[in-house]
N, C-alpha and C positions, 0 to 999 in steps of 0.2 A: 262745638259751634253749630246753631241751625239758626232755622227760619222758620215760623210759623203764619200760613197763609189763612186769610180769616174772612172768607164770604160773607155781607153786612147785606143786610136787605130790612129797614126799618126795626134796630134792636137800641135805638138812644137808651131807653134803661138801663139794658147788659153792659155796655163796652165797660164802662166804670169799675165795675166790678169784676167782669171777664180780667181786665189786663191786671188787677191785684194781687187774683187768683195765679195768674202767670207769672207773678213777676216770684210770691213767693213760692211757687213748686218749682222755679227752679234756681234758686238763691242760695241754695247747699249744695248745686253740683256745680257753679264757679265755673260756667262755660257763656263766651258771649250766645247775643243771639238778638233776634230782632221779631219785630211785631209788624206782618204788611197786610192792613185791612185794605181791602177791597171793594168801594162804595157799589152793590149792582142797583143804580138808582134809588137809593131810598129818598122816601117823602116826606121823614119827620126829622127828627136834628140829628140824627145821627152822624150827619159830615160833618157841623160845628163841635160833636160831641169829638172824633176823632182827633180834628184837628187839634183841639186847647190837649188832647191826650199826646199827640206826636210835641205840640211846643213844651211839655212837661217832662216828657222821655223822647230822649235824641235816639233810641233806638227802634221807634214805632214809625212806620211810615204807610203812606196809604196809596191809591190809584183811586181816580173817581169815574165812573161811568157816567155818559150823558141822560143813557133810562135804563132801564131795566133789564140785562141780555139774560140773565139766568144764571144758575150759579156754577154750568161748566164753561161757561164763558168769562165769570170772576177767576174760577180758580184758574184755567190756563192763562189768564194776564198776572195773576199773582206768582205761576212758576218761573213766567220768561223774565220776571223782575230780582226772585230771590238771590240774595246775597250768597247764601253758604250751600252748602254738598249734601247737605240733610235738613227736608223738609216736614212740616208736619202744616195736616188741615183739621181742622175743627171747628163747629159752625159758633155762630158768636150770641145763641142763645140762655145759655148758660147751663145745658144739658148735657155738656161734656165736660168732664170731672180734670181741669187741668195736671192736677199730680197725678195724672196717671203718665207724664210723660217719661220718667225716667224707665218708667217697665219697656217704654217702645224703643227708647236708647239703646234697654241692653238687649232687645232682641235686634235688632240693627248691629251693634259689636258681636254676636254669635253668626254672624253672618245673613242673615236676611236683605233682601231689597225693598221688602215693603211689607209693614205689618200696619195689620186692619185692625181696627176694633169692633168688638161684637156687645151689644147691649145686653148681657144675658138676661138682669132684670130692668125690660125696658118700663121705662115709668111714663107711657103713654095711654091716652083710652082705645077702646077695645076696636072701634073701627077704622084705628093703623095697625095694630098690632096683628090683626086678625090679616089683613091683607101682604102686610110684608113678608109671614110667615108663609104664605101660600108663594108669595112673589121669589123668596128666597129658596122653596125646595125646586120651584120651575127653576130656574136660572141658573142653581148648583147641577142639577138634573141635564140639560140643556148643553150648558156650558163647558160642563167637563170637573170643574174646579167648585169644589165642596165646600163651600165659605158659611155660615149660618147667619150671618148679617153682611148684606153687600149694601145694604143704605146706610151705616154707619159711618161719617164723615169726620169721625176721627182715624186718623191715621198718620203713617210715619213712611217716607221714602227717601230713599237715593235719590239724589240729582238725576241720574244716569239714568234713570229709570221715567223720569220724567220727560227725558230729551224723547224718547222711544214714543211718547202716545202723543194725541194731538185730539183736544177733547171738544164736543162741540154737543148741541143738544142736549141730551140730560145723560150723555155716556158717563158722566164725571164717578159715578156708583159703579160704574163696570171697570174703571182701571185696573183691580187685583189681577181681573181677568183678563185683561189684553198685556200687562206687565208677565201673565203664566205664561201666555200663547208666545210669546216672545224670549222665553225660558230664563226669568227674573225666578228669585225666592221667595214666596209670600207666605206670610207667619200671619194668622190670625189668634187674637188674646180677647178674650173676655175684659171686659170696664166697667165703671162703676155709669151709672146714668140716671140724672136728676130730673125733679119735675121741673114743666117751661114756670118760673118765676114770673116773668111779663110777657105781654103782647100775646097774641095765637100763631099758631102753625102757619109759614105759608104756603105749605105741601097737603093736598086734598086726594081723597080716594084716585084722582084720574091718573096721575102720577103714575102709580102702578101701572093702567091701563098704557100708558107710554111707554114705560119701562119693556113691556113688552116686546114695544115694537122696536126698541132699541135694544134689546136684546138680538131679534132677529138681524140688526143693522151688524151688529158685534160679531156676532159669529159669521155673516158674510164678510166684513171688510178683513177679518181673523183669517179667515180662509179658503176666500177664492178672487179676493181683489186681484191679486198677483197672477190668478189662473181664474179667468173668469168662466173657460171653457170647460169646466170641471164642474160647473155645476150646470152651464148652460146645456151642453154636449149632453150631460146624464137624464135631466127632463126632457129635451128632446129628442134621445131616445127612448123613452117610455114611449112619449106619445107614438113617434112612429111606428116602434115594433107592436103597438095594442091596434094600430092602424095596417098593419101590412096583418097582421094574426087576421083579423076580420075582412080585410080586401080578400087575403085566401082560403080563408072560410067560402066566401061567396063564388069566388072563383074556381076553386074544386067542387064547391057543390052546386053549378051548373053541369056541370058536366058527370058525376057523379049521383046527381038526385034532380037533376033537372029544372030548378029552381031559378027561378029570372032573379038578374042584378039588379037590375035598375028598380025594381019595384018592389025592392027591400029596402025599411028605414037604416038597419045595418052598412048598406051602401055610401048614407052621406056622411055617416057618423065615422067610416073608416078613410072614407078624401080630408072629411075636416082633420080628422086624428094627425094623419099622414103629411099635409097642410101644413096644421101647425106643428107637430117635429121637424119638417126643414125649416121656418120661418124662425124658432127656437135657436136649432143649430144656427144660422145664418147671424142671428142677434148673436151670441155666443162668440161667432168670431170676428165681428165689428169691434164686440168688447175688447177679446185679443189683442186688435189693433190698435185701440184706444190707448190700452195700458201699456203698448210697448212701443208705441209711435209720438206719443203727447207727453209733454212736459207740466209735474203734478205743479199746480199753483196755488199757491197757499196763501187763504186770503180770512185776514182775522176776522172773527164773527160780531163784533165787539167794537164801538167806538169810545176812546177816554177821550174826558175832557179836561184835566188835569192830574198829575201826578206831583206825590211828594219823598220820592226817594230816596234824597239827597245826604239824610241823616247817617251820622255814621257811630 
């Protein structure tokens, strides 16, 4: 039994044909399972499309967003909805090869918590491909966790695995890696990967250029949320100690070589140093307090305007 979570952002052409594909790759493995597309504001019929699809199959059901939040704000409403203990996501343009899901099954019954799919032969033009390959050696590089496709949005999880992350921005690409950091099992498999059929991409070079910065966000909230002082504490010891190295610089060599303080640029540039390493340290243990004084509140990024869950 699973669940398959299905981020919709203007694909009226695909769904048709998307849920066909799904209904026969998995119609020889004789396991329920269910369909929960996730409207994130589309503009063209693709809710009417859903809907005549969920009154056609009692197993498909959907969530509708008021606009448009993005798709780690689809997929975390479509996790806290899911029915079953094993999830899968794949985007609903029709570039992910549905039968591939039984390979994700059985690396799931060998024990895995989450296997990714990897595009090997991605069937994209050259100015995605060129950039996610540069995006995926930084971020395996970076990260710790050697994955060769982290933009692949087919994928296969644990429930349990899912309670664990809380996805917001465009971290929804980074889960392998905060599911490792939290010492899940992830299996990455090579997939089969089709040309887009209809409509264009709604993903552009800048992407990447975010990705970035949410990389950086990943590896802080990974590793020093809980100890903010650990990262704070260590650059503000740089600064200091490169600030006290140059205050006695100047200060043994008054007296040493005779050489006036104050009418050395050296001078201000070891007070600012010095400055900002306590100001550093100081933020550092405000953070401290923050994290062990305040109660985290968790507040969804995401407003629906109706749901249709109910099917069974």
């Amino acid at each position: 039994m699973f669940s398959i979570v299905i981020p919709v952002y203007n694909e009226e052409e695909s769904l048709d044909e998307l849920v066909s594909k799904i209904k026969t790759a998995v119609v020889e493995l004789n396991v329920q399972f269910e369909i929960l597309f996730v409207n994130d504001g589309s503009t063209d019929n693709s809710q009417k499309v859903i809907d005549d699809l969920s009154l056609e199959n009692n197993n498909i059901k959907s969530i509708t967003f008021r606009k448009n939040f993005g798709k780690s704000a689809a997929l975390n409403a479509g996790f806290e909805h899911v029915k079953y203990d094993i999830v899968f996501t794949m985007d609903a343009d029709l570039q992910d090869d549905p039968m591939e899901i039984p390979r994700f099954l059985k690396e799931i019954e060998d024990g895995y918590d989450l296997v990714t799919g990897w595009k090997e032969n991605r069937n994209d033009p050259k100015e995605k491909t060129i950039p996610s390959k540069v995006f995926n050696a930084i971020t395996s590089k970076m990260s710790g966790l050697e994955l060769k496709d982290y933009n692949c949005g087919f994928k296969c999880y644990r429930k349990t695995v899912l309670n664990e992350v809380n996805l917001y921005g465009e971290l929804h690409r980074f889960v392998p890696f905060l599911a490792f950091k939290k010492g899940f099992k992830v299996q990455e498999i090579p997939v089969h990967h089709h040309e887009r059929k209809h409509g264009i991409s709604k993903f552009g070079w800048e992407r990447y250029a975010r990705g970035f910065f949410d990389l950086l966000t990943v590896i802080f909230i990974t590793n020093y949320i809980n100890r903010p002082m650990h990262l704070f504490g260590g650059i503000g010891s740089i600064f200091f100690g490169v600030g006290l190295a140059l205050f006695s610089y100047l200060f043994f060599g008054r007296w040493i070589f005779g050489e006036s303080i104050g009418s050395s640029p050296i001078f201000l540039i070891s007070i600012f140093l010095l400055g900002s390493g306590i100001q550093i340290f100081i933020l550092g243990m405000i953070a401290e307090l923050i994290v062990h004084n305040k109660e985290r509140q968790k507040k969804k990024s995401y407003s629906i305007e109706k749901m249709n869950i109910e099917n069974s």
